[in-house]
C-alpha positions as CSV (number, residue, x, y, z in Angstrom):
1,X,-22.5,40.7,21.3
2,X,-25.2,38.5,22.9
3,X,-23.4,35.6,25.5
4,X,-20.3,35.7,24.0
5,X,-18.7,38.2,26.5
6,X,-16.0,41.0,26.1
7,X,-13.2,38.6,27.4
8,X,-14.0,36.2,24.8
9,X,-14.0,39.2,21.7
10,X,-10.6,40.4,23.3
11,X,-8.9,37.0,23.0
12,X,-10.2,36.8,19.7
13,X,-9.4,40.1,18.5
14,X,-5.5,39.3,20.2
15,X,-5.2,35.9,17.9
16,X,-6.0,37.6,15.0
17,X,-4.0,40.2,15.4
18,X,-1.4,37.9,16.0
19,X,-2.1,35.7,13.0
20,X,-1.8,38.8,11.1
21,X,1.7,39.3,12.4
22,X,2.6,36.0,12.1
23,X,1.2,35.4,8.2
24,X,3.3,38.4,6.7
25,X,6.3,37.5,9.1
26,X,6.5,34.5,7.7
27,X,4.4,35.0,3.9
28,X,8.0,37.1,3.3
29,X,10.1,34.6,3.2
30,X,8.3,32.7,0.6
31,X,9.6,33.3,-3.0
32,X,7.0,31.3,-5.0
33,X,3.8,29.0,-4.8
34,X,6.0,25.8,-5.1
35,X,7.8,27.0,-2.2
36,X,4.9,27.3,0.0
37,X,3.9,24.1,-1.1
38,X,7.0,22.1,-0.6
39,X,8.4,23.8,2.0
40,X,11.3,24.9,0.1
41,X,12.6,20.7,-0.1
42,X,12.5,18.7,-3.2
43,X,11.1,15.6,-2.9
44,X,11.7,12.7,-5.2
45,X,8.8,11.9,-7.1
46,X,9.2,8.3,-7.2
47,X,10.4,8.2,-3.3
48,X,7.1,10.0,-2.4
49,X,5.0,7.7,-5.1
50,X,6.3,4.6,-3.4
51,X,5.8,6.0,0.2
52,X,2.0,6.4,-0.8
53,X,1.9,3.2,-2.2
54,X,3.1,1.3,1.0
55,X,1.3,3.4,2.9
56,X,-2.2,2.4,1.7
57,X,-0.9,-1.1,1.1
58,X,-0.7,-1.0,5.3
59,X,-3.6,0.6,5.6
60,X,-5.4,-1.8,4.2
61,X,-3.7,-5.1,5.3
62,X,-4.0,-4.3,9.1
63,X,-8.0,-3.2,8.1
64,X,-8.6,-6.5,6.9
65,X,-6.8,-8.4,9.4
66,X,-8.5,-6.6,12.1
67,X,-11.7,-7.3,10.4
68,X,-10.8,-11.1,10.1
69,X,-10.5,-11.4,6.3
70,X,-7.2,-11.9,6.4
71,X,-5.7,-14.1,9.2
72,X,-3.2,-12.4,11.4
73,X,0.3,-14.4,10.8
């Protein structure tokens, strides 16, 4: 056990226990891998495609501005 205390191995052992719980509470309500994935919600593949896209595109424009390439309007 070393320094890391009995108080310390009891909260532990309590989270994972209650990660336990909690996983296969909620790992039964899932009906397949694309489930999990999505969250049971269907997306549009273009709507999330362009969200990316614009995304980045901002990322990158206030990056340069703040770096001076691009002067701030």
């Amino acid at each position: 056990m070393g320094n890391f205390g009995v108080a310390n191995w009891i909260v532990l052992i309590i989270y994972f226990v209650a990660m336990l719980y909690l996983g296969t509470k909620v790992g039964k309500s899932n009906n397949s891998t694309e489930s999990f994935f999505s969250g049971a919600v269907r997306f549009p593949g273009g709507r999330s495609g362009c969200r990316l896209w614009r995304r980045s595109v901002q990322r990158y424009l206030s990056s340069a501005c703040r770096d001076g390439v691009i002067p701030a309007v």
